[in-house]
Backbone as numpy.savetxt, mean C-alpha at the origin, in Angstrom:
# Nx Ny Nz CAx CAy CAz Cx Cy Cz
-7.21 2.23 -10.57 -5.79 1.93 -10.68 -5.43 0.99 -9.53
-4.82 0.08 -10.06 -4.19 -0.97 -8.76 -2.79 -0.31 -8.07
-2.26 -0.56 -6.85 -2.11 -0.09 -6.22 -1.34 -0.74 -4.78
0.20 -0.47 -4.46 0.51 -1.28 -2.94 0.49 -0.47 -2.14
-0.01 0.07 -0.74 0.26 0.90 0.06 1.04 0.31 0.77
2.47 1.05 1.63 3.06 0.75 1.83 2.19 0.69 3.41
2.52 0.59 4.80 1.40 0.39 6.18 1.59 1.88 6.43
3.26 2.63 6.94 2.69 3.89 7.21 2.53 4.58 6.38
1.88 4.52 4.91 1.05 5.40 3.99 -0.58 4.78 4.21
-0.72 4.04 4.81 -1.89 3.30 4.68 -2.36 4.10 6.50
-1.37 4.24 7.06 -2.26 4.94 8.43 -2.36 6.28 7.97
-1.64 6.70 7.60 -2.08 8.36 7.24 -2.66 8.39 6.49
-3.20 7.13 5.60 -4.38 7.54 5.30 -6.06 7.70 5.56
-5.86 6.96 6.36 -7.08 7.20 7.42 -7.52 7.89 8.09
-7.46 9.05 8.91 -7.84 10.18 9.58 -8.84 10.54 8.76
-10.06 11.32 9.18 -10.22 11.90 8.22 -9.94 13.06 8.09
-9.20 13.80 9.00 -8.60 14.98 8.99 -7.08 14.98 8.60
-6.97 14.06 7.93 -5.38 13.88 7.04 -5.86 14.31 5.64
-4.57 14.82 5.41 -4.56 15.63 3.72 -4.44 14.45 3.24
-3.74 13.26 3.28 -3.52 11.99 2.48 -5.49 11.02 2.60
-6.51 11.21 3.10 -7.70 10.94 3.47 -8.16 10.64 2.11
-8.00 11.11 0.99 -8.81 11.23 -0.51 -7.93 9.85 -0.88
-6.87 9.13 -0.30 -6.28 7.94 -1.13 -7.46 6.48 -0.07
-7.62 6.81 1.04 -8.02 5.72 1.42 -9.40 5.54 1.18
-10.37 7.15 0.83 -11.62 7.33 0.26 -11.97 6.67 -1.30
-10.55 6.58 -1.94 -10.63 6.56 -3.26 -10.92 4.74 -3.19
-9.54 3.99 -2.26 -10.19 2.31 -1.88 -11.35 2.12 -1.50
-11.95 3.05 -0.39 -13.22 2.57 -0.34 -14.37 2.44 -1.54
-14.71 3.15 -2.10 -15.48 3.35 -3.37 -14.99 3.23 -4.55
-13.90 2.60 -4.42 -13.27 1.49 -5.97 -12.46 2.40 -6.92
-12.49 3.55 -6.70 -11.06 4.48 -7.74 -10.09 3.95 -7.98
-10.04 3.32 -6.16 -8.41 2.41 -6.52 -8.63 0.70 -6.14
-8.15 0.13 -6.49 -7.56 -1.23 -6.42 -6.32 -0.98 -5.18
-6.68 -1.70 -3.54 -5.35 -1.98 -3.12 -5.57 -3.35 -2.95
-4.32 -3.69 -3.11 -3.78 -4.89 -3.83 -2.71 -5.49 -2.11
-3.05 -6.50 -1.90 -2.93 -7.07 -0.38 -2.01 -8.45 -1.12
-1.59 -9.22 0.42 -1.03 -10.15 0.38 -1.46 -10.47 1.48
-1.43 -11.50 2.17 -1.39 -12.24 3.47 -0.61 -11.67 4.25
0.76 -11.53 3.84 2.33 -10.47 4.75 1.86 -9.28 4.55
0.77 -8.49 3.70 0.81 -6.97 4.26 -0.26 -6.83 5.03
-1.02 -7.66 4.84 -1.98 -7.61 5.68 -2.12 -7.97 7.30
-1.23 -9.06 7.47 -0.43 -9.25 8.86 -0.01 -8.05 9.53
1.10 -7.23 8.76 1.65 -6.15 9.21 1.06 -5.01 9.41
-0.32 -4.85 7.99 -1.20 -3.83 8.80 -1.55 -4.17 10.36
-2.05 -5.18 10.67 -2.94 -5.84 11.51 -2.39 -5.16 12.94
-1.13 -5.51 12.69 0.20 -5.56 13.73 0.30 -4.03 14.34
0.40 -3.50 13.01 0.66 -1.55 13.34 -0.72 -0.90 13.74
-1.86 -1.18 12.94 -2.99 -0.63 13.69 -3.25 -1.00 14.75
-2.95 -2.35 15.33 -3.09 -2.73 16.81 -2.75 -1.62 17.75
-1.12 -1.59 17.51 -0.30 -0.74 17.91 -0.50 0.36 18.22
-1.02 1.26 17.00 -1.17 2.66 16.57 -2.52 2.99 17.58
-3.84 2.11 17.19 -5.00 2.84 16.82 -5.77 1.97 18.16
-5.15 0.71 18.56 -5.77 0.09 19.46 -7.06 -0.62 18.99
-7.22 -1.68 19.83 -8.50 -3.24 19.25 -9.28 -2.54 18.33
-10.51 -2.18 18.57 -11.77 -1.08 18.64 -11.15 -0.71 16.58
-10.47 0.14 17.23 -10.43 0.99 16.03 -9.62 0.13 14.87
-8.81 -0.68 14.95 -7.94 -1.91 13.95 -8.73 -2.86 13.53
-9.79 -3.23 14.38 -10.81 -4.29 13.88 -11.87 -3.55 13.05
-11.97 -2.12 13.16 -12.95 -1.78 12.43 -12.41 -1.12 10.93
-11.06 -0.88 11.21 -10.40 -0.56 9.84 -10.19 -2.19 9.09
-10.09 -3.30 9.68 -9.50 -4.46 9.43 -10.71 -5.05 8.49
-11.84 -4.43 9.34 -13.30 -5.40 8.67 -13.55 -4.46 7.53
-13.27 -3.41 7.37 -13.28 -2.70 5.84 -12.87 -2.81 5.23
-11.05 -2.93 4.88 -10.43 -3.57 3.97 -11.01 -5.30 3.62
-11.09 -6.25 4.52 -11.25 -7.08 4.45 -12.56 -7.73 3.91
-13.61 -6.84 3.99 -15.17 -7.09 3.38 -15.10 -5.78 2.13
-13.80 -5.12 1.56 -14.41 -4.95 0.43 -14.32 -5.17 -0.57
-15.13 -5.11 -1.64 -14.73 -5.31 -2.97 -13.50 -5.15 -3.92
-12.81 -4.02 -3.28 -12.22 -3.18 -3.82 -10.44 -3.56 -3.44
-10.60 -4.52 -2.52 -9.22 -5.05 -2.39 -8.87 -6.49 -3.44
-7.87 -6.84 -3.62 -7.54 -7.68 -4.34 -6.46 -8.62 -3.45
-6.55 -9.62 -3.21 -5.56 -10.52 -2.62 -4.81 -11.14 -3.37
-3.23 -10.90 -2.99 -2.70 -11.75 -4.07 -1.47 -12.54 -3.22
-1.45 -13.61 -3.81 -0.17 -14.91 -3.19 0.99 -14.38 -3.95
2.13 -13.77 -3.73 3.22 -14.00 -4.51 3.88 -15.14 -4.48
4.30 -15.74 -5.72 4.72 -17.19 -6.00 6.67 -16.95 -6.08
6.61 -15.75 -6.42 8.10 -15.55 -6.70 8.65 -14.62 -5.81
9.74 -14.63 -4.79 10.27 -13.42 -3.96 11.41 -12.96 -4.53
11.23 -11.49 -4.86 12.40 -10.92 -5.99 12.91 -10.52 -5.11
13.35 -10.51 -3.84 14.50 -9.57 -3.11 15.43 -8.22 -3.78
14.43 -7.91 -3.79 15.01 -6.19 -4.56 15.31 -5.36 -3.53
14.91 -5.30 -2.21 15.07 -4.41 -1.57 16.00 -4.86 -0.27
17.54 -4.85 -0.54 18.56 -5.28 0.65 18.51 -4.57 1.74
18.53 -3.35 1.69 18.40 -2.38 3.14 17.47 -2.95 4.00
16.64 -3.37 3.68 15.59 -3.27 4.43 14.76 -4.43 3.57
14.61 -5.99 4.14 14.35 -7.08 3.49 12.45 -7.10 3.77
12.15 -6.68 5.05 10.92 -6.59 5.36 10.07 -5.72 4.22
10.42 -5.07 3.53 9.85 -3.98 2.47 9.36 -5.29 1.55
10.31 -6.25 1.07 9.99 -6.54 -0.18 8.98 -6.87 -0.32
8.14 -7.54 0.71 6.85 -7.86 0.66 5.58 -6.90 -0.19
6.23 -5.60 0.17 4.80 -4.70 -0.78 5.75 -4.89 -2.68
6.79 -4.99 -2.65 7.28 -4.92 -4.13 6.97 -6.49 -4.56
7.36 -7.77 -3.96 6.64 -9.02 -4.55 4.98 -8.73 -4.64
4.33 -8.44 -3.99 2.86 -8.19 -3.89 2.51 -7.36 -5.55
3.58 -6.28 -5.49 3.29 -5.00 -6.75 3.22 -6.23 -7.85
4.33 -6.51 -7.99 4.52 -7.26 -9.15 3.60 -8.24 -9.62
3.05 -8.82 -8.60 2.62 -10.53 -9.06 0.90 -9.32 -9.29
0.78 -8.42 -8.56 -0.58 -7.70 -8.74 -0.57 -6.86 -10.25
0.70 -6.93 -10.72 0.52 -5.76 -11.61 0.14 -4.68 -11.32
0.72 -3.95 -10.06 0.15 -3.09 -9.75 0.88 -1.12 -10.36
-0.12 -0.67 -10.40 0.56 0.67 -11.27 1.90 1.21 -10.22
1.64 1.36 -9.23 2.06 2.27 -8.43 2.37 1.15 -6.73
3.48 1.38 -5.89 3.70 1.32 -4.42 3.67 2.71 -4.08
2.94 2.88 -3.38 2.84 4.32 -2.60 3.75 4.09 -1.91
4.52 4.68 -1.40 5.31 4.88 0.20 6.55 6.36 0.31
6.91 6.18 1.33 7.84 7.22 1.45 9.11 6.90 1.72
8.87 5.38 2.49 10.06 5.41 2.67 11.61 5.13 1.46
12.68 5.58 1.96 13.76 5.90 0.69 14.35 4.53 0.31
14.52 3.07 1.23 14.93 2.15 0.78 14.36 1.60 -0.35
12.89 2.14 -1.22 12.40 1.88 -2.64 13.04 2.19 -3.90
13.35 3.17 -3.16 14.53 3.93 -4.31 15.95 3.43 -5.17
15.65 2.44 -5.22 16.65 1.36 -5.63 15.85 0.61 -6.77
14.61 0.58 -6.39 14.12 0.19 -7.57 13.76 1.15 -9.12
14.11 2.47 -9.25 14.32 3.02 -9.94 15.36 2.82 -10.66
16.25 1.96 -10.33 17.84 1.92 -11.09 17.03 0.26 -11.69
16.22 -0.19 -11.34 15.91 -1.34 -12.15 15.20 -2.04 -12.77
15.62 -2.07 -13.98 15.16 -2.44 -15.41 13.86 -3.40 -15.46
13.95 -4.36 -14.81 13.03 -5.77 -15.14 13.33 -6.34 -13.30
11.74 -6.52 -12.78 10.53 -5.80 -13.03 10.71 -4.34 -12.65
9.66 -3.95 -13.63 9.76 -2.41 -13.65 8.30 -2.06 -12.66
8.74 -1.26 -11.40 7.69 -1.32 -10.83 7.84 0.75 -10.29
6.63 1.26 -10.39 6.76 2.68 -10.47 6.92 2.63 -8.66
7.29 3.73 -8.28 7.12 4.25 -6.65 6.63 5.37 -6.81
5.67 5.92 -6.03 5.11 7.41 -5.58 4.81 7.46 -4.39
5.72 8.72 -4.01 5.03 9.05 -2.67 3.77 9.63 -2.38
3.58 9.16 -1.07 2.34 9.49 -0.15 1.66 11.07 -1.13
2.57 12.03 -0.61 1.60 13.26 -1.48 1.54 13.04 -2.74
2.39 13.13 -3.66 1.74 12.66 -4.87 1.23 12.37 -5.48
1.07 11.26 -4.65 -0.40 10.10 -5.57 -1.70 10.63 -4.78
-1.62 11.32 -3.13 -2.83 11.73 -3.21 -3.24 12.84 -4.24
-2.29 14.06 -4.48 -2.30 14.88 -5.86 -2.88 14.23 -6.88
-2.66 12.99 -7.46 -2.98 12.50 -8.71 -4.32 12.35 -8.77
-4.68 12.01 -6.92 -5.99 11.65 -6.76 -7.37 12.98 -6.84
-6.28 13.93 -6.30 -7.16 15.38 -6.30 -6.89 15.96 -7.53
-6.66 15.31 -8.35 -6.53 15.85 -9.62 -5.37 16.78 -9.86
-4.62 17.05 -9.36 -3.60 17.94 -9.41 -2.83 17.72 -9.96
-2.33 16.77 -10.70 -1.68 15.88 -12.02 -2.07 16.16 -13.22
C-alpha cells in the first residue's frame, strides 16, 4: 500500500522498542510504499538531525534513500488544503500526485480534509494504521 508519513509518525516509527515499529518494518521490506517528495524529505532530514543527531539521521537517511521501497514524487500542483498550518500541505500534495492510500499522521489540522470531496485523500492515525499493519483490522 502506498503511503505519506507524516515526520513525527515517521520518528516513532523507528525505535525498535516503539509499538508504532511494525509501520517502519513494513517500508523496509516493501508491505508499504512510502511515498517522498524532495519537501518531506528535507524536513525529515531537519527533525532527525534534531531528534536523533548526525550518526543516527544519516543512517536512517541512507535507508530510506537506498531503498526500493520508497517512491519519489515531484508534485506539479499545490492544492493548499491545509490553512492552519500551510507547512502540512506538503505530505497532502505529495498524497495526491502519489496516489497514495493513506497520510498517516496525528496531527488534527488534516482533519479538514475529511469535509473534502475532490481530492479525496484518506487520513489515519499513527495507531491505526499500525493496527491495520498487525492485522487487527
Amino acid at each position: 500500500m502506498r503511503i505519506v508519513l507524516d515526520t513525527n509518525c515517521l520518528v516513532q516509527s523507528i525505535p525498535k522498542q516503539s509499538p508504532y515499529r511494525p509501520i517502519w518494518d513494513s517500508i523496509l521490506t516493501g508491505e508499504n510504499i512510502l511515498c517522498i517528495s524532495n519537501e518531506i524529505l528535507e524536513e525529515y532530514a531537519e527533525i532527525l538531525y534534531r531528534l536523533a543527531g548526525a550518526v543516527t539521521a544519516e543512517f536512517i537517511l541512507n535507508a530510506l534513500t537506498k531503498s526500493a521501497f520508497i517512491e519519489y514524487v515531484s508534485p506539479y500542483y499545490h492544492w493548499n488544503l491545509i490553512t492552519a498550518d500551510p507547512d502540512d500541505n506538503k505530505f497532502v500534495d505529495c498524497a495526491i500526485q502519489a496516489n497514495a492510500r493513506y497520510i498517516v499522521t496525528n496531527d488534527h489540522h488534516y482533519a479538514i480534509l475529511r469535509d473534502i470531496k475532490y481530492p479525496k485523500i484518506d487520513v489515519i492515525a499513527l495507531k491505526d494504521f499500525a493496527d491495520i499493519i498487525r492485522g487487527h483490522h
